[in-house]
C-alpha positions in Angstrom: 17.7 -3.7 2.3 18.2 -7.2 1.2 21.1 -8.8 1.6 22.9 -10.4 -2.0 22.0 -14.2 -0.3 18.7 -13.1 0.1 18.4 -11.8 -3.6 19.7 -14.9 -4.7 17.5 -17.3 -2.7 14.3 -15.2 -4.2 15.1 -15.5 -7.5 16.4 -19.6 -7.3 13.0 -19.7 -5.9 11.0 -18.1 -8.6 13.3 -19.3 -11.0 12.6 -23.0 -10.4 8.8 -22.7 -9.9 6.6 -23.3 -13.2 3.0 -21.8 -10.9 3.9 -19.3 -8.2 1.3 -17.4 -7.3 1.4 -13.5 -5.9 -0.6 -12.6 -2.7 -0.2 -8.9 -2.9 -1.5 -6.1 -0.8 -4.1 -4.3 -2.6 -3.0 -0.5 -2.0 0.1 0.6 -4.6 3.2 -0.7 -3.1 1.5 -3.9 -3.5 0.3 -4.0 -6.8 3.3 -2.7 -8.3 5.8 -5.3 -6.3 3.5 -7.9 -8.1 3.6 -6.1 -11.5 7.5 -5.8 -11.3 7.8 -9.7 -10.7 5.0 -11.0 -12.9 6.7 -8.9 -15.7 9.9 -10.0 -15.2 9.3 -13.6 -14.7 6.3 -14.0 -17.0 4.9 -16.4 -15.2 2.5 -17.6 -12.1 -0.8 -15.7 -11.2 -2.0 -12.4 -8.9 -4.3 -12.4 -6.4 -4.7 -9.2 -4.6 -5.1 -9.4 -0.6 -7.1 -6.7 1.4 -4.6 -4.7 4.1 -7.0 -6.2 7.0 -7.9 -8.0 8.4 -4.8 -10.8 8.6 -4.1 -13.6 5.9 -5.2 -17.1 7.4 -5.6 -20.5 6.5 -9.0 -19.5 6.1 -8.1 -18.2 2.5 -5.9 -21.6 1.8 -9.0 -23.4 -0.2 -9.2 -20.9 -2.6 -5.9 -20.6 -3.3 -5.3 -23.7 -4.1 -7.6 -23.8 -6.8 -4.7 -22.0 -8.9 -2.5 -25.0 -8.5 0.6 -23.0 -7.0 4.1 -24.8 -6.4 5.3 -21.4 -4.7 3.2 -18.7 -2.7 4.7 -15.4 -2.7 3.5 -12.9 -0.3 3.9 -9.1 -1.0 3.6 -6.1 1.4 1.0 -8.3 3.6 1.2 -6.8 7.3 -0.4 -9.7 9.1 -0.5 -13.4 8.3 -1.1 -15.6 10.9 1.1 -18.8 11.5 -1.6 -21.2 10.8 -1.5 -20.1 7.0 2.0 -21.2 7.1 1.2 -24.4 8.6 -1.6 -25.5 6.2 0.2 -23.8 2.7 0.3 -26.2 0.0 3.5 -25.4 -0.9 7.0 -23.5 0.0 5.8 -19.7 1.0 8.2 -16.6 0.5 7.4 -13.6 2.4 8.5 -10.0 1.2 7.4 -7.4 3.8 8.8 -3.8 5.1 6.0 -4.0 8.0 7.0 -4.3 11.7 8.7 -7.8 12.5 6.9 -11.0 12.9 8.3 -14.1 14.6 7.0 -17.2 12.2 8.1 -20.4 11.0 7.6 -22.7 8.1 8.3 -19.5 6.2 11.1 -17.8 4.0 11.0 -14.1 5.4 12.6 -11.4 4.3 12.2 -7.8 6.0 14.7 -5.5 5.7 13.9 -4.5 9.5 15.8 -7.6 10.3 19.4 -6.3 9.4 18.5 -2.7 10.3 15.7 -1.4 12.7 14.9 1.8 10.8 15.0 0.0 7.7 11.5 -0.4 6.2 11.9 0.8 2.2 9.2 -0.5 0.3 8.5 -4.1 -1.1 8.7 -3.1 -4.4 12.1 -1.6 -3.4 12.7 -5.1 -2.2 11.2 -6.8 -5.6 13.6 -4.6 -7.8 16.6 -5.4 -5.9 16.2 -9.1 -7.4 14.4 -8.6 -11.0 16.7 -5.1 -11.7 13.6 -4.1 -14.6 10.4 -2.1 -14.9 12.1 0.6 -13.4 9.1 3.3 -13.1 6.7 0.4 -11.5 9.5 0.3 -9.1 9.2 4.1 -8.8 5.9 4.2 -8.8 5.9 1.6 -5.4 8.3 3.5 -3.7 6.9 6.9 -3.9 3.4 6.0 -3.4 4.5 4.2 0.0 6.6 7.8 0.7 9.5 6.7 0.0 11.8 8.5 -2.5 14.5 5.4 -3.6 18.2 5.7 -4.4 18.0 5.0 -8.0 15.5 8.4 -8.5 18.4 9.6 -10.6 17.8 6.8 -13.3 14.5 7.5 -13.0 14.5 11.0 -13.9 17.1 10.1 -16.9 14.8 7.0 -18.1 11.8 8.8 -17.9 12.2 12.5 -18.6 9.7 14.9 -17.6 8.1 13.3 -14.8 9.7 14.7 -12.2 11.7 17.5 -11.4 12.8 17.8 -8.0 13.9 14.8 -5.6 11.3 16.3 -2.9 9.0 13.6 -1.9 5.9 16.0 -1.1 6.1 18.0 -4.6 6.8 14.5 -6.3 3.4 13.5 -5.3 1.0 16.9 -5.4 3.2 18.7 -7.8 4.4 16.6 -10.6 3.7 14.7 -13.7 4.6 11.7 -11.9 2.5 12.4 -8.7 -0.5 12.5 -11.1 0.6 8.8 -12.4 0.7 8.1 -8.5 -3.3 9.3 -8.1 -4.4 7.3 -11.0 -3.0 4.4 -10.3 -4.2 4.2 -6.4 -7.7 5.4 -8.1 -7.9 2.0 -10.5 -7.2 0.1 -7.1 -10.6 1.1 -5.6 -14.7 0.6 -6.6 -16.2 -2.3 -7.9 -14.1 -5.4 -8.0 -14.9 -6.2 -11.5 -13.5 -2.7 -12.9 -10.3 -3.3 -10.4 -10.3 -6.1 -12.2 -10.0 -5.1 -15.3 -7.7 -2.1 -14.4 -4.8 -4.8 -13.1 -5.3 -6.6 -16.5 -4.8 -3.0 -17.9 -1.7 -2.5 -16.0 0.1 -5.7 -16.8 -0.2 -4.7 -20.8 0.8 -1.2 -19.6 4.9 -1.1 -20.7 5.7 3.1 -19.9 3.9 5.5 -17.9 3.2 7.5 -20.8 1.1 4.8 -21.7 -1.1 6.0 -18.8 -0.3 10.1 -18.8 -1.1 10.8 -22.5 -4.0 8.0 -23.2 -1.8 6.1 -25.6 -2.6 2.5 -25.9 -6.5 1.3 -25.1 -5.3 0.0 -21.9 -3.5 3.3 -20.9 -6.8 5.4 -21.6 -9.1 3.2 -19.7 -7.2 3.6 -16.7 -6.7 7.3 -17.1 -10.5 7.9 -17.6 -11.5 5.8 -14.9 -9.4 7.8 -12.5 -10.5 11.1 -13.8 -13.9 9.7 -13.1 -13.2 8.8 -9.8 -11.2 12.4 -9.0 -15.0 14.0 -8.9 -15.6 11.9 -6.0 -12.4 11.9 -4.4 -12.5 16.2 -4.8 -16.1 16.6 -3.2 -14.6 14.3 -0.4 -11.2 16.7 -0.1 -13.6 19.9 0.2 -16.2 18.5 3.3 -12.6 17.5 5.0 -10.7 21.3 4.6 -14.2 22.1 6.5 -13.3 20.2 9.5 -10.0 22.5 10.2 -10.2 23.6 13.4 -7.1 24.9 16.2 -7.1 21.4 17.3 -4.5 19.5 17.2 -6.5 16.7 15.8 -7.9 16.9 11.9 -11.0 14.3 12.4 -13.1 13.6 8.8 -15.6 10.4 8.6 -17.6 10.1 5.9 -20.7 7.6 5.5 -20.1 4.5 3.4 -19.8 4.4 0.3 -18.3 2.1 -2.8 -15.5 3.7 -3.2 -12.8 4.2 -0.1 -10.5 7.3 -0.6 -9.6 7.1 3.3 -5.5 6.5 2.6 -5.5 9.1 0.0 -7.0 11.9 1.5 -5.3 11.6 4.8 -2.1 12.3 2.3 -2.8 14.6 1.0 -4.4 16.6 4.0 -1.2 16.0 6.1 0.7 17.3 3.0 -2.0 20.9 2.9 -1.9 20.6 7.3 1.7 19.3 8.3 1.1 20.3 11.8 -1.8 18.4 12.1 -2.7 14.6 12.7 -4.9 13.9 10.4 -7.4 11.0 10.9 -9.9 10.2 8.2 -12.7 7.8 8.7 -15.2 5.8 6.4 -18.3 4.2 7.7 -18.5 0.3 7.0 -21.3 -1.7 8.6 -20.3 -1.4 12.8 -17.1 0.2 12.1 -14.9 3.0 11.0 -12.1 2.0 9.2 -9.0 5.3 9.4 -6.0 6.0 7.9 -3.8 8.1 10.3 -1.2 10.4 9.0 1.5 12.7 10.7 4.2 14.5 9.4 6.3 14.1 12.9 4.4 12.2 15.8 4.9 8.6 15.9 1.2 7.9 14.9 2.0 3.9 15.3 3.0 4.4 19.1 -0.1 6.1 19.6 -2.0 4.1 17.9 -1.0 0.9 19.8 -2.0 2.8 22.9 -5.3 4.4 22.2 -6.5 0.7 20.7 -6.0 -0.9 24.5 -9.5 -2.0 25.6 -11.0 -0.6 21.9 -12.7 -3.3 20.5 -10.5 -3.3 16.6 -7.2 -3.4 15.1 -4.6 -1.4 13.6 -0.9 -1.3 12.5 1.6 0.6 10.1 4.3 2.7 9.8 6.2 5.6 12.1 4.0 8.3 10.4 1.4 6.3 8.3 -0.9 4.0 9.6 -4.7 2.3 9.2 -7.1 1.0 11.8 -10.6 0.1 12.2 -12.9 0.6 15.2 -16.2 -0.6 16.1 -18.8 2.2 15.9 -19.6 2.2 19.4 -15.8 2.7 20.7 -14.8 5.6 18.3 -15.6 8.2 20.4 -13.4 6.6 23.3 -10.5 5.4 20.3 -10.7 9.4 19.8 -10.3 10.7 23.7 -7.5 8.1 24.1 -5.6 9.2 20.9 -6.0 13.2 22.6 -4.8 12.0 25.8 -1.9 9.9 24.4 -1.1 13.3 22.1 -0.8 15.3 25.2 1.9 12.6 27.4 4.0 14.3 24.4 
């Protein structure tokens, strides 16, 4: 976790800005790091950053059209030095990804007081702003991660959950379907993601959300229970693929909506014993999410992409990558034989 001097320096940071602006990861943790600042703060503006590829000076230009005096970056994997170099301003880095070595940067990572450390970055966001306690929940489950202050939680926000089991938090809970309908209003066409962040920064309980109570809390639950049609055809074609392998492979074509992250949850929550790997088609390549319930997936993952032409990164026992078309098959026979050295 953070350390108290490093809690201090973010907040004397954000304090003393009058424009910061959020560059957050567009999956859950992300958006809900940024939601637990901007609500707190009540100032600066959002802009959501896709997971790949990295963030470069390339995307400098546009940010400065918002006029920041402090970049914040949130649950961002990869950012290459030379966006530190050309930043505008004075850049803060909150991450819980594997450890980069970069300067002209304030970095915090909780890997760098404790290797097997990496708790969420809206863990690391409510350590300094102490409020907005279920967005904070809401982060740290959705990234796996059941936090220490569940207890409030459960106190706070009765109902929601009823057992501190990770699994049935998220498949089997009140809160787990708060989990699914958020993730769902981070995916489709950017204007409706759009206006379902605008949603969630009005949003001030999660029964709000649940029970349709404001505007804003119906539009968000509506558009997920549109989306769930989708995402269920999708869950069905992928139970199909079960076979003895040790492998659970499911690529589907492209489409608007990318349910890749989610259903490889959920399908190594139904198949613990299996790696599951689930595939969309984009363009020339197949971008995965690979889950495991107790194979490092990231060592493997770091092997099998040797000679592969694309990328990939993550956790112990979550992680995404995308291949070019052409490779897959080979990105595949590498992951089997890298499976079988164990």
């Amino acid at each position: 976790m953070l350390t108290k001097k490093e809690i201090r320096e973010i907040n004397e940071f954000i304090t003393n800005s009058s424009n910061p602006v959020y560059l957050y990861d567009n999956d859950p943790d992300g958006v809900c790091a940024y939601l637990v600042l901007k609500k707190y703060y009540k100032k600066g503006a959002g802009l959501p950053i896709k997971s790949y590829p990295s963030l470069n000076a390339a995307s400098i230009e546009y940010i400065e059209r918002h006029y920041p005096d402090l970049l914040i970056i949130l649950d961002k994997a990869e950012v290459e030095q030379n966006f530190f170099d050309k930043s505008p301003c004075t850049v803060l880095w909150l991450d819980h990804h594997p450890l980069k070595q970069r300067s002209k940067v304030h970095y915090y990572n909780p890997l760098k007081h404790n290797k097997k450390d990496n708790r969420p970055t809206t863990y690391l966001v409510y350590s300094v702003a102490k409020s907005n306690l279920w967005l904070a929940m809401l982060g740290c489950i959705s990234d796996y991660y059941l936090p220490n202050f569940t207890d409030k939680f459960i106190k706070e926000f009765p109902g929601l959950i009823t057992e501190k089991n990770i699994d049935k938090i998220i498949y089997n809970s009140e809160f787990g379907k708060l989990v699914k309908i958020i993730s769902f209003n981070l995916k489709g066409k950017k204007e409706l993601v759009k206006k379902s962040l605008e949603c969630l920064e009005k949003i001030e309980s999660p029964y709000e959300i649940l029970n349709s109570l404001t505007k804003e809390g119906k539009f968000l639950f509506d558009r997920s229970q549109y989306l769930s049609k989708e995402y269920n055809t999708l869950l069905n074609q992928a139970k199909e693929k079960l076979t003895k392998e040790k492998i659970l492979l499911f690529i589907y074509p492209e489409q608007e909506t990318s349910f890749t992250a989610d259903l490889a949850g959920e399908l190594k929550y139904l198949y613990p014993d299996k790696i599951v790997i689930v595939g969309r088609e984009k363009e020339n390549y197949i971008t995965m999410s690979l889950r495991t319930a107790k194979i490092n997936i990231e060592r493997i993952l770091g092997k099998a992409l040797i000679g592969i032409e694309g990328y990939g990164g993550g956790h112990k026992f979550a992680c995404g990558a995308s291949v070019k078309k052409e490779d897959f098959e080979r990105f595949i026979e590498n992951i089997k034989q890298e499976i079988k050295k164990r």
